[in-house]
N, C-alpha and C positions, 0 to 999 in steps of 0.2 A: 504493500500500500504506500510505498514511499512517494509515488508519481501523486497521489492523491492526498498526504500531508503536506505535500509542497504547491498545492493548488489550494491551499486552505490554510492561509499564514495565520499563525500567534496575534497579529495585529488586525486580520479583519473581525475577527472572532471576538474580538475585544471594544473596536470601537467602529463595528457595522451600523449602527445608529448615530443619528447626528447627534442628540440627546446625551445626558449624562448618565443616563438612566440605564444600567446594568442589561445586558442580551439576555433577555428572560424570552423562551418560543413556544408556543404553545405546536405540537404538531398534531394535527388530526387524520383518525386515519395510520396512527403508528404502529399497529398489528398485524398492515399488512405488508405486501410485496416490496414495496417501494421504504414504506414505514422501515421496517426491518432490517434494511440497510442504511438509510436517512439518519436516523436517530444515534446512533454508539458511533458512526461516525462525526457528527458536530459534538456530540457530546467528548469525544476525541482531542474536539479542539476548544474542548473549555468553553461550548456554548451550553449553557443550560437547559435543560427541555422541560418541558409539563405534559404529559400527556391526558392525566386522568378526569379533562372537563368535558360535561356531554355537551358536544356544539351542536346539538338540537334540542337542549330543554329552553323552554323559556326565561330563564334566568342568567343565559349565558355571558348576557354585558357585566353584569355581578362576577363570576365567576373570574372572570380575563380583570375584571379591575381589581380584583380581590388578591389575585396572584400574580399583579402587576407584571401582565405580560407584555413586552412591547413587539413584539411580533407574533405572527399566526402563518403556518406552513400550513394548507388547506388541503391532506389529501383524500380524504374520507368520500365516499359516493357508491353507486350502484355502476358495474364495470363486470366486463368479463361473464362469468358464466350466471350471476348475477340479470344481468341485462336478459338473455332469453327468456326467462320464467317472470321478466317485469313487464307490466302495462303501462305503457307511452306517459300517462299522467303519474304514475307512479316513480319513473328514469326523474320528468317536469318536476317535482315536489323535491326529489333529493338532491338532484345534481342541477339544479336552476335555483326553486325557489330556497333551499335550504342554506345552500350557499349565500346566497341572496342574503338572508338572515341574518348569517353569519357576517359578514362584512358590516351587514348595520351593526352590530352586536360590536365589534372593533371599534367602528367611529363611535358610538357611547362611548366604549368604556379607553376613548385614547390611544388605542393600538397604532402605534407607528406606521407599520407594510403590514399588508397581507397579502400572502405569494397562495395562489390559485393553481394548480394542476389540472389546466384545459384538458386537450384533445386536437391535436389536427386536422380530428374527422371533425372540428368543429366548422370546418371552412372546407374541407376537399377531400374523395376519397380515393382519388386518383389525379395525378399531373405531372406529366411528362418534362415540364418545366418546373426550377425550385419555386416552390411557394413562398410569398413572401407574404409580411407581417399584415398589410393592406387588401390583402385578396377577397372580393365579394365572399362572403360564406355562402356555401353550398352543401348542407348537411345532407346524408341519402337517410339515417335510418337514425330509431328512434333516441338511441345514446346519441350521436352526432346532434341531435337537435338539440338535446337536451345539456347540451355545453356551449353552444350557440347560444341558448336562451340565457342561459347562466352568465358568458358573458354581454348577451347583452343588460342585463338588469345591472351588473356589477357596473360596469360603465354608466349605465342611467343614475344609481345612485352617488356612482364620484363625483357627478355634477350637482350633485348638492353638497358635498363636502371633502375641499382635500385634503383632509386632519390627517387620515390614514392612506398609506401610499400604497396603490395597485398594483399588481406585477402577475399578470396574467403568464402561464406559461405553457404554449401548446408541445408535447412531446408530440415522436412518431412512435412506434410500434417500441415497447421499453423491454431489455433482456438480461438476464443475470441469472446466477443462481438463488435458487426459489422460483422460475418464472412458471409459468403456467399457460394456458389457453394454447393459441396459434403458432409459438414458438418452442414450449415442448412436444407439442404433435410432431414440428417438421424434426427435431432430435430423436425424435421415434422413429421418424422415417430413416434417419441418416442412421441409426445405429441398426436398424436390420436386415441391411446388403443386399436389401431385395431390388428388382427393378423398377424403376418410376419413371414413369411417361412426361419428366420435367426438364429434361435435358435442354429446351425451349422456350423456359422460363426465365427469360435474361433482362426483363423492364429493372430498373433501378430503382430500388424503392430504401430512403433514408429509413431509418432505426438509431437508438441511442443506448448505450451499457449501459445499468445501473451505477456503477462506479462514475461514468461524464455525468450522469444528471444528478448523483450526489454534490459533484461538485459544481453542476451547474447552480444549483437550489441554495447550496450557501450562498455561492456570490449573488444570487438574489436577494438575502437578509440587505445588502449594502448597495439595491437598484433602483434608479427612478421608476416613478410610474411608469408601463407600459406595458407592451403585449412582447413576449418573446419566444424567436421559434429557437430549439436547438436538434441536434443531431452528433453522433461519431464525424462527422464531418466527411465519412467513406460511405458512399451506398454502394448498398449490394442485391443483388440478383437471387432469387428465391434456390437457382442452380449452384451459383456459387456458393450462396450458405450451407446448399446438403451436400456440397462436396469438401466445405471446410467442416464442418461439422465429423463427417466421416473418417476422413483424414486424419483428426482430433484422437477419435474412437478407435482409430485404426483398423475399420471397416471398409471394405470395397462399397466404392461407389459405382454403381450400375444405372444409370439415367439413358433416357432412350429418349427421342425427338417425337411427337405428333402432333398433327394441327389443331393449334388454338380453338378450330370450332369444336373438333373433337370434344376437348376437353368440356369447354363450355356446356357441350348436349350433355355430355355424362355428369357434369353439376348440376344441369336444370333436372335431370331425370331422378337425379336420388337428392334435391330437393337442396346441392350446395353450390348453385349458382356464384351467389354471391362471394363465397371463401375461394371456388377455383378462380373467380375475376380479379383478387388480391396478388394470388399466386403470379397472375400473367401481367396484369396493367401496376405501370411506374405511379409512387408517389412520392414526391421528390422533395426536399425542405430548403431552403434557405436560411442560411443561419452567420451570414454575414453581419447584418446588422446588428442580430445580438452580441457576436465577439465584439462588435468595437465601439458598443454600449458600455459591457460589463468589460472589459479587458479582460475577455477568457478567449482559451482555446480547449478545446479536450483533450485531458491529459492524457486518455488512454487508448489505445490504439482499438480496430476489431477483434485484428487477433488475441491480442492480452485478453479481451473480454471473453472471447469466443471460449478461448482454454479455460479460465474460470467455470463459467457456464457449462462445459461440456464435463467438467472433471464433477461438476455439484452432482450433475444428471448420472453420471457416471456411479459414483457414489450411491445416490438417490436408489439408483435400480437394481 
C-alpha cells in the first residue's frame, strides 16, 4: 500500500478543511464494498470516522451536530443485486430523495463537504467518446434514474445554500477484492478455461480499483464544489480483462470471435439483452478535469489492481 500512503499525505488528512475545526467524517454506507476498504484506510491517515449514525432517521441534523462532524462521505443506497428485487419508486426514495435528506441534514447541522457517490449510468450507458462532466444525462434504467434524480435535487438544494460544499462523484464500473455483481461473474468466467464466444468484445469501457477511488475520495475531503468523473485512467476491453484475469489465474484462455448480432439474439432470448450490450458497447470517462481540479493522478496501475482482485477471488474460492 505504499503507492496509496503516498497519495494521502500527513498534511491533507490534517488540515482538509478550511476551518479549525478537527476532520471528524461521518461515512455512510461503511459495511459495505467500497465502505470496507474507505474507512481503515483514512482512518490510516489519522482521519477520524463515525460511522454509527442512521442517515435516514429523522433526527439526523442532531446526530452530525452532536458529533461534530465536519464532513459526510455518502455511500449508502440501493445498488447491485439490491436494484433487481426494487420498485422504481423505491431505487427514487433511497438513492434521490434520501440523499436528498441527507444533505439538508448537513446544511443544518454545519457540515463543511458532502462527497456523494453518483453513478455514470447517471448520465450515459454507453459512449464511445470520454464522457465528460457536462454531458446531457441520459439514464436507461431505473438505478440510472435514480442518481440522476439524486443529483438533480442535490444541486436544487445548493442553490439555496452554500454552507456545505458538494462534491458529487460519478465512478464507472468499481473493482477490488470483495467485489461482487458483473465483475466477479467475468473472474468466473476467466478462471474456468472454458471457451467464450468474446474474443470480439474489444469496445473500451473505463472502470476504476478500489484502491484509485480510495484515494480518489480522500482528496475529495479537500475539493471545491462540483461534479467529478474518475477512472484507472486505462480502459479496457471486456476481452482483454478475461485474458488478464486468466493469465493472473494461470488459466488458459480460450475466446473464440462471433457476430455481435449473435450474441445480442442469444441475450434477448434468455432475457440478458441488456448485460450482453455492456459486454460489447464502449463506455468511456473523462477524467481530465478532475486530475487538475484535485491535483490527482491514480496511483495505481490495472494491473497492480487486477493481481489484488484476482489473488482475493483466488482465495475466496
Amino acid at each position: 500500500m505504499d503507492e496509496l500512503d503516498d497519495s494521502l499525505s500527513d498534511a491533507e488528512s490534517t488540515s482538509a478543511l478550511s476551518s479549525g475545526r478537527p476532520l471528524k467524517v461521518f461515512v455512510s454506507g461503511a459495511s459495505g464494498f467500497i465502505g470496507q476498504h474507505l474507512v481503515p484506510a483514512l482512518q490510516a491517515q489519522g482521519v477520524s470516522i463515525v460511522t454509527g449514525l442512521a442517515w435516514q432517521a429523522s433526527n439526523i441534523a442532531h446526530q452530525l451536530s452532536a458529533a461534530q462532524i465536519t464532513a459526510v462521505i455518502h455511500l449508502a443506497g440501493m445498488a447491485h443485486g439490491q436494484v433487481a428485487a426494487a420498485e422504481q419508486q423505491q431505487l427514487h426514495q433511497v438513492n434521490a430523495v434520501g440523499t436528498d435528506r441527507l444533505f439538508a441534514a448537513c446544511q443544518q447541522a454545519g457540515v463543511q463537504r458532502f462527497i456523494w457517490l453518483s453513478s455514470i449510468k447517471a448520465i450515459a450507458e454507453r459512449a464511445s467518446e470520454p464522457l465528460q462532466v457536462d454531458h446531457v444525462p441520459q439514464p436507461e434504467d431505473a438505478y440510472a434514474r435514480s442518481k440522476a434524480a439524486g443529483e438533480r435535487l442535490l444541486n436544487e438544494r445548493l442553490l439555496t445554500s452554500k454552507a456545505t460544499r458538494l462534491i458529487v462523484v460519478r465512478p464507472p464500473l468499481v473493482y477490488g477484492p470483495g467485489v461482487g455483481a458483473n465483475f466477479f461473474q467475468l473472474m468466473h468466467w476467466a478462471g474456468r478455461g472454458i471457451p467464450l464466444p468474446l474474443a470480439g468484445a474489444k469496445a473500451l469501457r473505463s472502470m476504476v480499483g478500489i484502491d484509485n477511488l480510495v484515494s480518489f475520495l480522500h482528496r475529495c475531503l479537500d475539493a471545491p464544489t462540483g461534479t467529478y468523473h474518475l477512472s484507472d485512467g486505462d480502459d479496457q476491453s471486456v476481452a482483454r480483462l478475461l485474458r488478464s484475469c486468466a493469465a493472473l489465474m494461470q488459466r488458459p484462455s480460450r475466446l473464440f470471435a462471433v457476430p455481435d448480432a449473435l450474441l445480442l439474439g442469444l441475450g434477448q432470448i434468455t432475457g440478458r439483452r441488456a448485460q450482453v450490450e455492456r459486454l460489447l458497447q464502449p463506455l468511456r470517462v473523462d477524467i481530465t478535469q478532475s486530475c487538475a481540479r484535485l491535483a490527482w493522478q491514480p496511483p495505481f496501475s490495472v494491473e497492480q489492481q487486477l493481481e489484488g482482485t484476482v489473488q482475493w477471488y483466488l482465495t475466496k474460492g
